[in-house]
N, C-alpha and C positions, 0 to 999 in steps of 0.2 A: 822356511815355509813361506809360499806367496803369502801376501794380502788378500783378503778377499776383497771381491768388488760389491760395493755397496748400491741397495734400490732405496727408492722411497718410491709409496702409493698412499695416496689420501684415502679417509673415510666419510665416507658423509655422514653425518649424527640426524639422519630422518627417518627415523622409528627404528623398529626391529627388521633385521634383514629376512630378503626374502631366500629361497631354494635359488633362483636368479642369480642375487648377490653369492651366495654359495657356493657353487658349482661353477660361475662367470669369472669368480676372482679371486675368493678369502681362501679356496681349497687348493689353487695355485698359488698363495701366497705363502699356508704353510707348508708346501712342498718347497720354496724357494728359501726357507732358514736353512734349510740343511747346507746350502751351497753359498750364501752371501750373508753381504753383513747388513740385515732388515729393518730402515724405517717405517713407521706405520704411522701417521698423524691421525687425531677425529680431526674435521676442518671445520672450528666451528665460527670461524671466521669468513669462510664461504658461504655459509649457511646464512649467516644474516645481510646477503648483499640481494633477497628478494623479499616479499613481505612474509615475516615470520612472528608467530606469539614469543614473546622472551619467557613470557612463564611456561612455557611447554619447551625450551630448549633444553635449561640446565636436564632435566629428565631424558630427553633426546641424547643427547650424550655421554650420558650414563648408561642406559641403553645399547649404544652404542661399543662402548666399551665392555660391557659384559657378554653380548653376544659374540663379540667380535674372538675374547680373550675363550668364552667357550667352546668357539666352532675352530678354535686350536692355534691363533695366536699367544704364544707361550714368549710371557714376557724376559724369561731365563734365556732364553731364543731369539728375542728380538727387539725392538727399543720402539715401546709401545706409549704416546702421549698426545694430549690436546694442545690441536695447532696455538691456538691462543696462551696456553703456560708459556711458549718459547717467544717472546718478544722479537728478536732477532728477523724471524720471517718478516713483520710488517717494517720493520727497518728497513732490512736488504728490498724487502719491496718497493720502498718510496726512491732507491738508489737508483732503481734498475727503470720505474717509472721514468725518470729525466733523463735516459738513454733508448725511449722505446718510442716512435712519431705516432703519433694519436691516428693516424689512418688507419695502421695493422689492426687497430682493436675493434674499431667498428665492423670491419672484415669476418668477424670471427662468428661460427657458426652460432655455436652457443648462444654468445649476445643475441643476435640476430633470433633465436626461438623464444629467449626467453624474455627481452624485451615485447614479444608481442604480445607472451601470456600479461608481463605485468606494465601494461600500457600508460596507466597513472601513476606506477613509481619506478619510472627507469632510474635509477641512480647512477652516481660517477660510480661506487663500488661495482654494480653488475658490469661497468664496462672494463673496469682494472682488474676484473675477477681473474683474465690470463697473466695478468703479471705480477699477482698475489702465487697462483699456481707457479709459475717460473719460480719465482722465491724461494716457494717449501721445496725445489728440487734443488735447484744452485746451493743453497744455504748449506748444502752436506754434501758438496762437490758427487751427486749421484752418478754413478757408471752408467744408468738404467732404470727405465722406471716401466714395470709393468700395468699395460695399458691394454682396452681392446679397441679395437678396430675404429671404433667411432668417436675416439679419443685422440687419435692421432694428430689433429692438427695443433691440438695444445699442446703436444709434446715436441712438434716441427716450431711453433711458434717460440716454446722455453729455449729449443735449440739454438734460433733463429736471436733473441736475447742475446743467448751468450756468445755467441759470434761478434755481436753489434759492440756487445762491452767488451771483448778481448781485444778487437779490432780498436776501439778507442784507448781502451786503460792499457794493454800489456795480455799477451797470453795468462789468464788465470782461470776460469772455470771452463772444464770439461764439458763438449757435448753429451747431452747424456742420449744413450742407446733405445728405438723402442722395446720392449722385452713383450711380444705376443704371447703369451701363455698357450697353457692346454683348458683355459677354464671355454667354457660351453653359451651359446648364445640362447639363451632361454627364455623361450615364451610362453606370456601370459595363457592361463586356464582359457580365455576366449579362443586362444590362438591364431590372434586374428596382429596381434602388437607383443613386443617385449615383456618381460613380466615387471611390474611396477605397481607401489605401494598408488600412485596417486590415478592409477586407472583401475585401483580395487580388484586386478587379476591376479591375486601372486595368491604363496605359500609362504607364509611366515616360518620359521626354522624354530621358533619358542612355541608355535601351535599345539593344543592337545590333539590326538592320534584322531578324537571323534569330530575333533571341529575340521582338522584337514578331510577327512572324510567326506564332510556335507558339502565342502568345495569340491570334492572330484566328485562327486557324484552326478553333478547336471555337466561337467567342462566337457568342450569342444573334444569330436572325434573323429573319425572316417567318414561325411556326409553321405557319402556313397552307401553307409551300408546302414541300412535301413529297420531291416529285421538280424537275427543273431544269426539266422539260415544262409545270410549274405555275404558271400564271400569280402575281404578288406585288402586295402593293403598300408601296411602298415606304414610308408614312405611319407603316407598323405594324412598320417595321425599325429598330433600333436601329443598322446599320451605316450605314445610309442619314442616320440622324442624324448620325454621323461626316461622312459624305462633304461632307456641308453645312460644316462646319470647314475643310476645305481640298480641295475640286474646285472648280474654276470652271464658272460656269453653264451652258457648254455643254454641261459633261460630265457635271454634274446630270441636264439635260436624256435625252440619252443613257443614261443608267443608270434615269431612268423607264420611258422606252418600252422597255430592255429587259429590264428586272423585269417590268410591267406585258404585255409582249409574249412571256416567256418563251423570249428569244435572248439572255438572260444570266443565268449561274447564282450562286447565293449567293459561290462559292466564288472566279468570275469579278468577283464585286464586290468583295469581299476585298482581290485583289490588285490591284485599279484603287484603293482606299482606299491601299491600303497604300503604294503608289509615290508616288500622290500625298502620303501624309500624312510618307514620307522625303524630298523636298522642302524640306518644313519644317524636319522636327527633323537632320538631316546638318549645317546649317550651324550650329544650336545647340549639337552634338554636337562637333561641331570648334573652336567656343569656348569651351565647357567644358575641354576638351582645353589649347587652351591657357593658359588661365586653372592651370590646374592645377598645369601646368607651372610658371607663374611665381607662384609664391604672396605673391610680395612686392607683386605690385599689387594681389592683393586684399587683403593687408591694409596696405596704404598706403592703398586705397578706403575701408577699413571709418575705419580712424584717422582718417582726414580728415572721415567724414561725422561720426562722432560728436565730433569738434570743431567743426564749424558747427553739429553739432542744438543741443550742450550753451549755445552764443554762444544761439543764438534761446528754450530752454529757460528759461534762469540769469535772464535778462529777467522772461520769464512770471512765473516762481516768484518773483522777487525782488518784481513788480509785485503777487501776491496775499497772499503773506507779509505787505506795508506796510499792504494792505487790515485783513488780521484782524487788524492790532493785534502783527506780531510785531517785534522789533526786529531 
């Protein structure tokens, strides 16, 4: 029997995920245990390279971890821990630092946006922030890491690493592959930008049924269509892009002809999204719940992955240390 090939994808530990995060990533991610062999890090060591409260992290990624594990991260399934338990990444880090010239980083989109939000504390970490990234992927020699689309250049950049240190030390770590998913580009309730916790547009996925409600009830729809007598089309709806997430095609179907026919009203689409999209999230809402409740299996989950990450880690690092000459 092959090996399977192995991914890693980071988490970020900044609140509760949204339908975004959802549907963009975590519902392609457990569609991908079935086939590969799954890291998942929280990265909460990336998390602290902008200005952040430390009393509101450890919560953060607790958070993190239970949403994560309820919307079907199945720790039996996958090897689920905090970036920070496995040492080794900021190791392999500092290695990979004195092979990467200080020019590529400043290059780097990311730095570039979010240095401007935080203009009075750029730190050295925001700018090593891609070669902390490169780390958590090299560390577990990844086949592939899935990304989407506006993540690409950190993963050309992790590749772009390990070429530079193969090219020095000796062929040893793997390019890793992009792996584009089938997750969905989801926008914010304005539908004017992305869905994001810090532009206050999203659906949280731990929401009650009532509170996501009063959010769809004023969000962004067909401007065009004025009264419910006015014909739509559904192309130029941003709820209609929801609906595509969780209705089935018949009812797709159904909700064209009756935008498009004006026998169903914005507000009638609403609640047909809505039912359907508590389908979903009620049974993730309900493992969350219990997860909660027992917090000793999530953190028996977390200890146990970052004890096989660290086994598969301690290898890597020990294998590129021997390369550069360290004893």
């Amino acid at each position: 029997m092959s090996k399977r090939k192995r991914i890693l994808s980071g988490i970020q530990p900044s609140g509760t995920i949204h339908i975004g995060n959802y549907f963009g990533a975590v519902e392609n991610w457990v569609r991908l245990m079935a086939d590969y062999d799954c890291f998942f890090t929280i990265v909460d060591l990336h998390a602290i390279t902008v200005t952040y409260d430390p009393a509101l992290l450890p919560q953060r990624v607790w958070d993190a971890a239970l949403d994560n594990m309820a919307a079907g991260l199945d720790p039996e399934k996958c090897t689920i821990f905090v970036q920070s338990h496995v040492p080794e990444h900021t190791e392999l880090c500092w290695l990979l630092t004195c092979v990467t010239p200080l020019g590529e980083l400043g290059r780097m989109t990311q730095f570039k946006e979010k240095s401007e939000r935080e203009r009075e504390n750029v730190t050295t970490g925001l700018l090593n922030y891609p070669i902390l990234m490169a780390a958590d992927v090299l560390i577990y020699k990844a086949d592939a890491v899935p990304v989407g689309e506006d993540q690409t250049q950190h993963l050309e950049f992790t590749r772009e690493v390990a070429r530079r240190f193969n090219g020095r030390f000796g062929d040893y770590f793997p390019e890793p592959a992009v792996l584009i998913g089938r997750g969905a580009r989801v926008m914010g309730l304005d539908g004017m930008s992305k869905m994001s916790k810090s532009l206050d547009n999203f659906i949280g996925i731990g929401e009650e049924p009532e509170a996501i409600w009063e959010k769809l009830r004023p969000a962004k729809t067909d401007e065009a269509r004025k009264r419910r007598s006015d014909p739509g089309n559904p192309d130029r709806c941003n709820i209609f892009s929801y609906h595509k997430l969780v209705t089935p095609e018949a009812g797709l179907r159904e909700i064209v002809a009756g935008c498009t026919g004006a026998t169903i009203g914005c507000i009638d689409c609403k609640k047909i999204f809505h039912r359907n999209l508590m389908k979903v999230l009620d049974p993730i809402r309900e493992r969350r719940r219990s997860l909660a409740e027992h917090p000793d299996r999530v953190r028996d989950a977390l200890a146990e992955g970052a004890r096989k990450a660290r086994l598969a880690a301690r290898e890597t690092l020990d294998g590129a240390k021997k390369l550069m000459g360290l004893l």
